[in-house]
C-alpha positions as CSV (number, residue, x, y, z in Angstrom):
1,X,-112.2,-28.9,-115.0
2,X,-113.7,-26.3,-117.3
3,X,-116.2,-23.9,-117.1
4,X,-119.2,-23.5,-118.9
5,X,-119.5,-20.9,-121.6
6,X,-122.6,-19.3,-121.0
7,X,-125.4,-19.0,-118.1
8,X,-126.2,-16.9,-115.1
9,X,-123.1,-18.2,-113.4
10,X,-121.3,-16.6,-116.0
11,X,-122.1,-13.7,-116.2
12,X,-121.7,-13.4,-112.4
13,X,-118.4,-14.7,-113.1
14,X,-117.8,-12.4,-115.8
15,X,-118.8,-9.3,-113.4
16,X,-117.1,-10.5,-110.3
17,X,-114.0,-10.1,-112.1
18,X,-114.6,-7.0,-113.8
19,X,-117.6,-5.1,-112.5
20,X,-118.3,-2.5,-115.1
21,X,-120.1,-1.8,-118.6
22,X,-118.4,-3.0,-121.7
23,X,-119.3,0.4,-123.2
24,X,-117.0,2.3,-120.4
25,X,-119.4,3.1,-118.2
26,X,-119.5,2.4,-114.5
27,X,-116.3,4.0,-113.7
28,X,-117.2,3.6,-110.1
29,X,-117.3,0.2,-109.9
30,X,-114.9,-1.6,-108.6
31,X,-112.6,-4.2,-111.1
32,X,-110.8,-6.9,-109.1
33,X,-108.3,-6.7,-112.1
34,X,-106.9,-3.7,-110.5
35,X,-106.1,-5.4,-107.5
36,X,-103.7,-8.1,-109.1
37,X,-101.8,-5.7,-111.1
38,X,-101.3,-3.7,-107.5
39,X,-99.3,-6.8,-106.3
40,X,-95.4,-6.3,-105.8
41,X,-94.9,-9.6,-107.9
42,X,-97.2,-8.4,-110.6
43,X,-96.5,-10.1,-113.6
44,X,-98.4,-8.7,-116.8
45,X,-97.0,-10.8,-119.8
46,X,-93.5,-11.3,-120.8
47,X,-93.1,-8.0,-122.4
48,X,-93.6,-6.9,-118.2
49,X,-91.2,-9.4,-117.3
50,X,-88.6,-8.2,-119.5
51,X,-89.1,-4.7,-118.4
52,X,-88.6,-5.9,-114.8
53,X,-85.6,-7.7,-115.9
54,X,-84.3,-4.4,-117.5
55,X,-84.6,-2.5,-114.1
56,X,-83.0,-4.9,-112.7
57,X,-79.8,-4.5,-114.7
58,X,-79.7,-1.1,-114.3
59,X,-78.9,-1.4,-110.4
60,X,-75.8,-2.7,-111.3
61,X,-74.2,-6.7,-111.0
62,X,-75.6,-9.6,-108.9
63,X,-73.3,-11.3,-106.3
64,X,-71.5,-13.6,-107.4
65,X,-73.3,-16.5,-105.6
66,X,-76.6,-15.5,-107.3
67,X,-79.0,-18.6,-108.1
68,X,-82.0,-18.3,-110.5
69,X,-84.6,-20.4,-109.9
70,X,-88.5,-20.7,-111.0
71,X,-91.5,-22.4,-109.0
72,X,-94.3,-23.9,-111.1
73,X,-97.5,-24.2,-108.6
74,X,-98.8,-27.3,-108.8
75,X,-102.4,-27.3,-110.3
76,X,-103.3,-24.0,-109.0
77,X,-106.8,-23.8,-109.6
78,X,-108.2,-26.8,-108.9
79,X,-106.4,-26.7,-105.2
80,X,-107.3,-23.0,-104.2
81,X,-109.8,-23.9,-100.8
82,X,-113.2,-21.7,-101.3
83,X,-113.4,-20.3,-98.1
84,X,-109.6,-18.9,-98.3
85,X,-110.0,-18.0,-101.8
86,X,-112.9,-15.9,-100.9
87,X,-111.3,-14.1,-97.9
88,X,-108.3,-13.6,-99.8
89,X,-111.0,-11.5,-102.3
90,X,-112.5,-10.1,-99.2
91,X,-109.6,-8.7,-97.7
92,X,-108.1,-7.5,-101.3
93,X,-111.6,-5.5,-101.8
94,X,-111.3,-4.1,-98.7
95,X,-107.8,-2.8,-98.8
96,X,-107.8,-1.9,-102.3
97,X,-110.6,-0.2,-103.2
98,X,-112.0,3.5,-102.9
99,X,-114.5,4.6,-100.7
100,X,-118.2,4.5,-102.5
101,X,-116.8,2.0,-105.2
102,X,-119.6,-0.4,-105.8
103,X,-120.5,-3.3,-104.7
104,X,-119.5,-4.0,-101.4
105,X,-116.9,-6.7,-100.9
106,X,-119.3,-8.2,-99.6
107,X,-121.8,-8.5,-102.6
108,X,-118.6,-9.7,-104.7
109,X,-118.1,-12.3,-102.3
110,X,-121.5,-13.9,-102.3
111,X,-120.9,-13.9,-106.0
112,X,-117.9,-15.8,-105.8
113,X,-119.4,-18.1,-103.4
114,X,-122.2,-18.9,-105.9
115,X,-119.4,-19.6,-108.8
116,X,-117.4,-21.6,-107.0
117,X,-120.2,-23.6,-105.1
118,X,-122.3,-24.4,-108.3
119,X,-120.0,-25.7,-110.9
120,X,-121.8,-28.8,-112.6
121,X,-120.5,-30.1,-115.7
122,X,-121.3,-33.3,-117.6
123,X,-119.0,-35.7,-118.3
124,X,-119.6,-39.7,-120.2
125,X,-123.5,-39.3,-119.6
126,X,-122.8,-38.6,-115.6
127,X,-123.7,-34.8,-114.2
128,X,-120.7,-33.7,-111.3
129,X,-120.7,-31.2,-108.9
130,X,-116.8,-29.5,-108.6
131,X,-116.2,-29.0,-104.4
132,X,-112.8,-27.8,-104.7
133,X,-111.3,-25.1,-106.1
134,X,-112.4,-23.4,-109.5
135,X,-113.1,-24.0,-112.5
136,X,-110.3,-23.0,-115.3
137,X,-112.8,-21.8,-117.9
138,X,-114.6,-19.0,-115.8
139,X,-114.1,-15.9,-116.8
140,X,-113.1,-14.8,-112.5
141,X,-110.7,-17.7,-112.3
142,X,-107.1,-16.0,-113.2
143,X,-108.1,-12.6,-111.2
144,X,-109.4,-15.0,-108.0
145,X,-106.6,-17.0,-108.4
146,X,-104.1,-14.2,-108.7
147,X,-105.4,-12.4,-105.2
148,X,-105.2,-15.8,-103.2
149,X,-101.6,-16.6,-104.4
150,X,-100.8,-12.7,-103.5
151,X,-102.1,-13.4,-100.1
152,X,-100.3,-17.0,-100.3
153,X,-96.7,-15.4,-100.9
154,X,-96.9,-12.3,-98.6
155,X,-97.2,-14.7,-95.4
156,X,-95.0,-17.1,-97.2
157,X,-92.1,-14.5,-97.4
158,X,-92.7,-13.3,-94.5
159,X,-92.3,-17.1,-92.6
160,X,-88.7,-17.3,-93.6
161,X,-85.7,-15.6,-92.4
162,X,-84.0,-15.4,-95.7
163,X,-85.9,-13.8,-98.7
164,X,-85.2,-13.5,-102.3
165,X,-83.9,-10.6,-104.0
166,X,-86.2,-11.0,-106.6
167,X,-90.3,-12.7,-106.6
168,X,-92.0,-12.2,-109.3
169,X,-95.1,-14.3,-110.5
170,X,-97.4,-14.8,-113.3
171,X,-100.9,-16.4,-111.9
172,X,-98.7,-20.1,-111.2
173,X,-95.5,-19.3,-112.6
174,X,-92.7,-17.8,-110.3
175,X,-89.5,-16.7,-111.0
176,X,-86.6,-15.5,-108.0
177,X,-83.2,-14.7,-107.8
178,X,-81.7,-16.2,-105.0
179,X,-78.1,-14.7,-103.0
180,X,-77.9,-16.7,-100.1
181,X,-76.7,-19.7,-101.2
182,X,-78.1,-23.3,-102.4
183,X,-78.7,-25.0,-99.2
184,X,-80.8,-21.8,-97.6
185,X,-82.7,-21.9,-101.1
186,X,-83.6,-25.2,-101.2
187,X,-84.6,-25.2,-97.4
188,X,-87.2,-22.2,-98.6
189,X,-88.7,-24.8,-101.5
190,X,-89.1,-27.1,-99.0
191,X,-90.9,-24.4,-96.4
192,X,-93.1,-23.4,-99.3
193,X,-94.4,-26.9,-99.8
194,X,-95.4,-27.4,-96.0
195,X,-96.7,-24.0,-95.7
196,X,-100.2,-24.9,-97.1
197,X,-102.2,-28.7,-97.0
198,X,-103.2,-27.8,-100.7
199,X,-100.8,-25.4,-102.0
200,X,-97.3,-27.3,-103.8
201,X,-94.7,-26.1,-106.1
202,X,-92.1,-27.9,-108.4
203,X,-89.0,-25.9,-108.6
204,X,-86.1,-25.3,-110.8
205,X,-82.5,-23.7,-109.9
206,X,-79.7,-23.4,-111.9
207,X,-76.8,-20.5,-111.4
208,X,-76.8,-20.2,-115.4
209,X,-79.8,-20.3,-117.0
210,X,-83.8,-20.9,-116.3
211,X,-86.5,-20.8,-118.8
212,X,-89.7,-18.4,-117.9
213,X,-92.7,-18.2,-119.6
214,X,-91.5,-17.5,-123.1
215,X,-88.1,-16.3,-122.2
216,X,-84.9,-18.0,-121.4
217,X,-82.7,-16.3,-118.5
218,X,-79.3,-16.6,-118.4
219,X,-76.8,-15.5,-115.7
220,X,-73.8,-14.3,-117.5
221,X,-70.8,-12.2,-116.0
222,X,-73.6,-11.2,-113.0
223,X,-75.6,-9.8,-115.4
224,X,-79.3,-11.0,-116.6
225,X,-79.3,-12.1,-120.6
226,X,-82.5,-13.2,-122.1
227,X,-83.2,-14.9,-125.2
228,X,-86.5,-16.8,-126.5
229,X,-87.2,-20.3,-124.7
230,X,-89.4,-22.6,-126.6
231,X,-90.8,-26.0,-125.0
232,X,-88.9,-29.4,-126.6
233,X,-92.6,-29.8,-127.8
234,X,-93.5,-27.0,-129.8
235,X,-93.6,-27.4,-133.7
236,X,-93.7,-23.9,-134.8
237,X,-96.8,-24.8,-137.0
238,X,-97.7,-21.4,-137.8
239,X,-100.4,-20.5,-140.6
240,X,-99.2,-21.7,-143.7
241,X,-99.3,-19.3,-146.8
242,X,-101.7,-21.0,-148.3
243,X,-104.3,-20.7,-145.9
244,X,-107.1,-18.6,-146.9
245,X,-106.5,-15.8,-144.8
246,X,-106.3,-12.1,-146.1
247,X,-102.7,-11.0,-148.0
248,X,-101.9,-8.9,-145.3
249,X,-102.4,-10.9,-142.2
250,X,-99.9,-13.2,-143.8
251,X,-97.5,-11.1,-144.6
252,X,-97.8,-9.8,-141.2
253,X,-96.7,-13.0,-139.7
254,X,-92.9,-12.7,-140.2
255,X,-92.4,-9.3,-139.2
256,X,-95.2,-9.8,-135.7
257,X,-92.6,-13.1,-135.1
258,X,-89.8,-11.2,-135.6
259,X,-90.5,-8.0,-133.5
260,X,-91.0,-10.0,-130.7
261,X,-87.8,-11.5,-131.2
262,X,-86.2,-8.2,-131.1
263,X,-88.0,-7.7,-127.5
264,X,-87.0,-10.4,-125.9
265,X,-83.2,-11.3,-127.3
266,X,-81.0,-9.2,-125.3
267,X,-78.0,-9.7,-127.4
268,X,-77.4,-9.3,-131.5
269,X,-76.1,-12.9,-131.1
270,X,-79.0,-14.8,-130.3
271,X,-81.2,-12.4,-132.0
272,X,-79.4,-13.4,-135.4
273,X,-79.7,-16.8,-134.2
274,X,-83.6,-16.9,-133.6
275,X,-84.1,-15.0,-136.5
276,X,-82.7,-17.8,-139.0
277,X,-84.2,-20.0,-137.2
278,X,-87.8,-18.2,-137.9
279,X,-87.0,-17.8,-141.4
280,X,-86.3,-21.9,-141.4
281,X,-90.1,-22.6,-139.8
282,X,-92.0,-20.0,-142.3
283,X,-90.0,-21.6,-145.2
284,X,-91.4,-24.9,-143.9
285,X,-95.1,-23.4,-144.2
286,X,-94.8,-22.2,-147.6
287,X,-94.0,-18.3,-146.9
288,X,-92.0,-17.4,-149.9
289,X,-89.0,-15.9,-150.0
290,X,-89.6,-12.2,-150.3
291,X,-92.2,-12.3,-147.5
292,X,-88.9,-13.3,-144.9
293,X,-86.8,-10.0,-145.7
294,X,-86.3,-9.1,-141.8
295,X,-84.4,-6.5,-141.2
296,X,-84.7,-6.0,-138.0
297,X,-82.0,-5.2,-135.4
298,X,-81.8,-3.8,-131.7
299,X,-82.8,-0.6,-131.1
Protein backbone atom coordinates (compact mmCIF):
# COMPACT_ATOMS: atom_id res chain seq x y z
CA UNK A 1 0.00 0.00 0.00
CA UNK A 2 1.30 3.42 -1.08
CA UNK A 3 0.55 6.74 -0.37
CA UNK A 4 -0.52 9.35 -2.44
CA UNK A 5 1.82 12.04 -3.56
CA UNK A 6 0.04 15.13 -3.04
CA UNK A 7 -3.24 16.49 -1.23
CA UNK A 8 -4.25 17.90 2.22
CA UNK A 9 -3.46 14.47 3.75
CA UNK A 10 -0.11 15.06 2.77
CA UNK A 11 0.81 17.81 3.72
CA UNK A 12 -0.57 16.88 7.19
CA UNK A 13 1.48 14.00 6.79
CA UNK A 14 4.35 15.88 5.79
CA UNK A 15 3.99 18.29 9.03
CA UNK A 16 3.13 15.60 11.51
CA UNK A 17 6.48 14.32 10.92
CA UNK A 18 8.40 17.33 10.83
CA UNK A 19 6.48 20.37 12.11
CA UNK A 20 8.50 23.36 10.98
CA UNK A 21 9.24 25.77 7.85
CA UNK A 22 11.42 24.49 5.08
CA UNK A 23 13.17 27.88 5.28
CA UNK A 24 14.38 27.22 9.07
CA UNK A 25 11.89 28.80 10.74
CA UNK A 26 9.72 27.61 13.52
CA UNK A 27 12.42 26.54 15.73
CA UNK A 28 9.85 25.99 18.33
CA UNK A 29 7.99 23.50 16.89
CA UNK A 30 8.28 20.35 17.71
CA UNK A 31 9.82 17.58 15.00
CA UNK A 32 8.88 13.96 15.80
CA UNK A 33 12.28 13.14 13.95
CA UNK A 34 13.96 14.07 17.06
CA UNK A 35 12.24 11.67 19.06
CA UNK A 36 13.46 8.49 17.06
CA UNK A 37 16.97 9.47 16.89
CA UNK A 38 16.55 9.88 21.04
CA UNK A 39 15.89 6.02 21.13
CA UNK A 40 18.69 3.75 22.68
CA UNK A 41 18.49 1.52 19.45
CA UNK A 42 18.69 4.47 17.23
CA UNK A 43 19.90 3.42 14.03
CA UNK A 44 20.72 6.42 11.55
CA UNK A 45 22.23 4.60 8.32
CA UNK A 46 24.93 2.22 8.07
CA UNK A 47 27.67 4.78 8.43
CA UNK A 48 25.75 4.92 12.35
CA UNK A 49 25.81 1.35 12.53
CA UNK A 50 29.39 1.09 11.88
CA UNK A 51 30.16 3.65 14.41
CA UNK A 52 28.25 1.64 16.99
CA UNK A 53 30.05 -1.35 15.91
CA UNK A 54 33.35 0.60 16.47
CA UNK A 55 32.45 1.50 20.16
CA UNK A 56 31.74 -1.60 20.65
CA UNK A 57 35.21 -2.99 19.89
CA UNK A 58 36.73 -0.61 21.93
CA UNK A 59 35.26 -2.21 25.26
CA UNK A 60 37.38 -5.01 24.67
CA UNK A 61 36.39 -9.00 23.40
CA UNK A 62 33.04 -10.69 23.43
CA UNK A 63 32.51 -14.02 25.38
CA UNK A 64 33.32 -16.59 23.82
CA UNK A 65 29.69 -18.01 23.47
CA UNK A 66 28.59 -14.71 21.70
CA UNK A 67 25.74 -15.31 18.99
CA UNK A 68 24.88 -12.66 16.33
CA UNK A 69 21.71 -12.59 15.23
CA UNK A 70 19.28 -10.11 13.15
CA UNK A 71 15.28 -9.80 13.31
CA UNK A 72 13.54 -8.67 10.21
CA UNK A 73 9.84 -7.32 11.29
CA UNK A 74 7.43 -8.78 9.37
CA UNK A 75 5.62 -6.13 7.18
CA UNK A 76 5.92 -3.40 9.68
CA UNK A 77 3.80 -0.87 8.35
CA UNK A 78 0.96 -2.37 7.19
CA UNK A 79 0.48 -4.21 10.82
CA UNK A 80 1.21 -1.21 13.17
CA UNK A 81 -2.73 -0.99 15.04
CA UNK A 82 -3.85 2.92 14.80
CA UNK A 83 -4.84 3.35 18.07
CA UNK A 84 -1.40 1.95 19.53
CA UNK A 85 0.52 3.71 16.87
CA UNK A 86 -1.05 6.92 17.92
CA UNK A 87 -0.40 6.51 21.71
CA UNK A 88 2.89 5.31 21.14
CA UNK A 89 3.19 9.27 19.28
CA UNK A 90 1.21 10.50 22.21
CA UNK A 91 3.29 9.31 24.88
CA UNK A 92 6.77 10.07 22.80
CA UNK A 93 5.45 13.86 22.44
CA UNK A 94 4.86 14.01 25.76
CA UNK A 95 8.04 12.69 27.22
CA UNK A 96 10.17 14.16 24.69
CA UNK A 97 9.40 17.45 23.99
CA UNK A 98 10.11 20.95 25.67
CA UNK A 99 7.69 22.92 27.49
CA UNK A 100 5.85 25.60 24.90
CA UNK A 101 6.99 23.46 21.83
CA UNK A 102 4.04 23.66 19.45
CA UNK A 103 1.48 21.89 18.82
CA UNK A 104 0.24 19.93 21.53
CA UNK A 105 0.51 16.15 21.32
CA UNK A 106 -2.54 16.35 21.12
CA UNK A 107 -3.02 18.42 17.83
CA UNK A 108 -0.31 15.96 16.28
CA UNK A 109 -2.33 13.17 17.23
CA UNK A 110 -5.56 14.20 15.57
CA UNK A 111 -3.32 14.64 12.57
CA UNK A 112 -2.24 11.27 12.63
CA UNK A 113 -5.57 9.96 13.18
CA UNK A 114 -6.81 11.74 9.98
CA UNK A 115 -3.74 10.14 7.92
CA UNK A 116 -4.08 6.89 8.95
CA UNK A 117 -8.05 6.89 8.94
CA UNK A 118 -8.35 8.40 5.29
CA UNK A 119 -6.07 6.50 3.08
CA UNK A 120 -8.06 5.74 -0.25
CA UNK A 121 -6.27 4.65 -3.17
CA UNK A 122 -7.52 3.24 -6.54
CA UNK A 123 -6.62 0.18 -7.63
CA UNK A 124 -8.10 -1.93 -11.32
CA UNK A 125 -10.98 0.69 -11.55
CA UNK A 126 -12.08 -0.08 -7.72
CA UNK A 127 -11.53 2.93 -4.94
CA UNK A 128 -10.24 1.14 -1.27
CA UNK A 129 -10.23 2.48 2.04
CA UNK A 130 -6.73 1.10 4.02
CA UNK A 131 -8.12 0.21 7.90
CA UNK A 132 -4.87 -1.01 9.09
CA UNK A 133 -1.82 0.32 9.56
CA UNK A 134 -0.11 3.01 7.25
CA UNK A 135 0.54 3.71 4.21
CA UNK A 136 4.37 3.22 3.09
CA UNK A 137 4.40 6.25 0.79
CA UNK A 138 3.47 9.01 3.47
CA UNK A 139 5.90 11.18 4.21
CA UNK A 140 5.00 10.40 8.56
CA UNK A 141 5.29 6.70 8.01
CA UNK A 142 9.13 5.81 8.91
CA UNK A 143 9.10 8.54 11.97
CA UNK A 144 5.47 6.88 13.22
CA UNK A 145 6.65 3.64 12.65
CA UNK A 146 9.99 4.27 14.31
CA UNK A 147 8.22 5.55 17.83
CA UNK A 148 5.78 2.55 17.94
CA UNK A 149 8.53 -0.07 17.44
CA UNK A 150 10.57 2.00 20.24
CA UNK A 151 7.62 1.64 22.50
CA UNK A 152 7.31 -2.16 21.05
CA UNK A 153 10.97 -3.13 22.21
CA UNK A 154 11.20 -1.33 25.57
CA UNK A 155 8.24 -3.53 27.02
CA UNK A 156 9.61 -6.35 24.91
CA UNK A 157 13.02 -6.25 26.68
CA UNK A 158 11.77 -5.62 29.65
CA UNK A 159 9.28 -9.08 29.53
CA UNK A 160 12.25 -11.30 29.40
CA UNK A 161 14.67 -12.32 31.99
CA UNK A 162 17.60 -12.52 29.77
CA UNK A 163 18.48 -9.40 27.52
CA UNK A 164 20.92 -8.88 24.78
CA UNK A 165 24.10 -7.22 25.02
CA UNK A 166 23.48 -5.46 22.07
CA UNK A 167 19.69 -4.03 20.31
CA UNK A 168 19.99 -1.97 17.73
CA UNK A 169 17.29 -1.25 14.98
CA UNK A 170 16.79 0.50 11.89
CA UNK A 171 12.77 1.21 11.40
CA UNK A 172 12.23 -3.02 10.77
CA UNK A 173 15.64 -4.21 10.73
CA UNK A 174 17.25 -5.43 14.12
CA UNK A 175 20.46 -6.57 14.85
CA UNK A 176 21.69 -8.17 18.62
CA UNK A 177 24.44 -9.73 20.02
CA UNK A 178 23.43 -12.46 22.07
CA UNK A 179 25.79 -14.12 25.36
CA UNK A 180 23.54 -16.40 26.91
CA UNK A 181 23.52 -19.05 24.84
CA UNK A 182 21.30 -20.61 21.82
CA UNK A 183 18.47 -22.13 23.60
CA UNK A 184 17.71 -18.82 25.90
CA UNK A 185 18.02 -16.93 22.45
CA UNK A 186 15.85 -18.73 20.53
CA UNK A 187 13.29 -18.88 23.50
CA UNK A 188 13.40 -14.79 23.21
CA UNK A 189 12.47 -15.05 19.24
CA UNK A 190 9.79 -17.05 20.17
CA UNK A 191 8.53 -14.50 23.14
CA UNK A 192 8.95 -11.68 20.64
CA UNK A 193 6.47 -13.32 18.19
CA UNK A 194 3.66 -13.90 20.91
CA UNK A 195 4.25 -10.65 22.51
CA UNK A 196 1.98 -8.73 20.07
CA UNK A 197 -1.39 -10.19 17.78
CA UNK A 198 0.12 -8.10 14.85
CA UNK A 199 3.66 -7.58 15.47
CA UNK A 200 6.18 -10.84 13.94
CA UNK A 201 9.74 -11.17 13.23
CA UNK A 202 11.80 -13.60 11.09
CA UNK A 203 15.21 -14.07 12.60
CA UNK A 204 18.62 -15.02 11.72
CA UNK A 205 21.56 -16.34 14.19
CA UNK A 206 24.74 -17.48 13.31
CA UNK A 207 27.99 -17.38 15.82
CA UNK A 208 30.06 -16.22 12.64
CA UNK A 209 28.71 -14.00 10.47
CA UNK A 210 25.12 -12.13 9.82
CA UNK A 211 24.38 -9.74 7.07
CA UNK A 212 22.85 -6.01 8.14
CA UNK A 213 21.62 -3.66 6.03
CA UNK A 214 24.52 -3.13 3.70
CA UNK A 215 27.09 -4.59 5.95
CA UNK A 216 28.20 -8.08 6.59
CA UNK A 217 29.20 -8.87 10.43
CA UNK A 218 31.46 -11.30 11.17
CA UNK A 219 32.56 -12.78 14.61
CA UNK A 220 36.20 -13.39 14.46
CA UNK A 221 38.63 -14.15 17.40
CA UNK A 222 35.63 -12.31 19.70
CA UNK A 223 36.02 -9.39 17.90
CA UNK A 224 33.33 -7.62 15.39
CA UNK A 225 34.77 -7.54 11.49
CA UNK A 226 32.60 -5.98 8.88
CA UNK A 227 32.82 -6.07 5.32
CA UNK A 228 30.11 -5.07 2.45
CA UNK A 229 27.02 -7.59 2.15
CA UNK A 230 25.27 -7.43 -1.12
CA UNK A 231 21.83 -9.32 -1.74
CA UNK A 232 22.27 -12.70 -4.19
CA UNK A 233 19.95 -10.38 -6.33
CA UNK A 234 21.67 -7.26 -6.91
CA UNK A 235 23.32 -6.61 -10.41
CA UNK A 236 25.47 -3.78 -9.72
CA UNK A 237 23.89 -1.95 -12.78
CA UNK A 238 25.31 1.26 -12.08
CA UNK A 239 25.11 4.36 -14.68
CA UNK A 240 26.92 3.40 -17.59
CA UNK A 241 29.54 5.92 -19.08
CA UNK A 242 27.71 6.47 -21.76
CA UNK A 243 24.77 7.85 -20.17
CA UNK A 244 24.27 11.44 -20.73
CA UNK A 245 25.04 12.64 -17.51
CA UNK A 246 27.59 15.53 -16.79
CA UNK A 247 31.70 14.41 -17.01
CA UNK A 248 31.96 14.78 -13.48
CA UNK A 249 29.12 13.03 -11.94
CA UNK A 250 30.64 10.05 -13.75
CA UNK A 251 33.74 10.26 -12.83
CA UNK A 252 32.54 10.60 -9.43
CA UNK A 253 30.95 7.22 -9.42
CA UNK A 254 34.14 5.10 -8.73
CA UNK A 255 35.71 7.09 -6.14
CA UNK A 256 31.72 7.66 -4.14
CA UNK A 257 31.72 3.50 -4.55
CA UNK A 258 34.93 3.22 -3.41
CA UNK A 259 34.94 5.55 -0.25
CA UNK A 260 32.18 3.76 1.02
CA UNK A 261 34.09 0.69 0.71
CA UNK A 262 36.77 2.07 2.68
CA UNK A 263 33.99 2.79 5.54
CA UNK A 264 32.63 -0.22 5.82
CA UNK A 265 35.57 -2.94 5.21
CA UNK A 266 37.25 -3.25 8.46
CA UNK A 267 40.17 -5.10 7.14
CA UNK A 268 42.78 -4.32 4.05
CA UNK A 269 41.89 -7.85 2.99
CA UNK A 270 38.34 -7.56 2.07
CA UNK A 271 38.81 -3.98 1.18
CA UNK A 272 41.26 -5.11 -1.64
CA UNK A 273 38.84 -7.75 -2.38
CA UNK A 274 35.65 -5.33 -2.88
CA UNK A 275 37.59 -3.04 -4.58
CA UNK A 276 38.52 -5.42 -7.63
CA UNK A 277 35.41 -6.50 -7.56
CA UNK A 278 34.03 -2.71 -8.21
CA UNK A 279 36.58 -2.15 -10.67
CA UNK A 280 35.10 -5.57 -12.49
CA UNK A 281 31.17 -4.02 -12.41
CA UNK A 282 32.29 -0.38 -13.80
CA UNK A 283 34.38 -2.20 -16.52
CA UNK A 284 31.14 -3.92 -17.31
CA UNK A 285 29.29 -0.38 -17.78
CA UNK A 286 31.76 1.05 -19.98
CA UNK A 287 33.89 3.22 -17.34
CA UNK A 288 37.26 3.32 -18.97
CA UNK A 289 40.23 2.43 -17.60
CA UNK A 290 41.76 5.61 -16.20
CA UNK A 291 38.43 6.64 -14.59
CA UNK A 292 39.07 3.18 -12.01
CA UNK A 293 42.62 4.39 -10.60
CA UNK A 294 41.52 3.87 -6.71
CA UNK A 295 43.78 4.44 -4.52
CA UNK A 296 42.28 4.25 -1.72
CA UNK A 297 43.40 2.54 1.57
CA UNK A 298 42.39 2.62 5.34
CA UNK A 299 42.92 5.49 7.12
Amino acid sequence: MIGWGRGSAQNASRFSAMARDGDGRGRDLVDMRDLVSQLPSYVQDDMDFLRKIHDINKTGPLPPDTLLCTMDVSALYTNIPHEEGTDACRIALEEGRDQGTKPSPSFICTLIQLILTLNFFTFHDNTYLQTHGTAMGTCMAPTYANIFMGAIERRLLGSFPDKPLVWLRYIDDIFLIWTHGRAKLEAFIQHANTFHPTIKFTSNISPIHVPFLDVMVTLLDNYIHTDLYSKPTDTFNYLHWSSCHPQHTRRSIPYSLAFRLVRICSSEAALTRRLNDLKHHLKKRGFPPNTLKLPLTKP
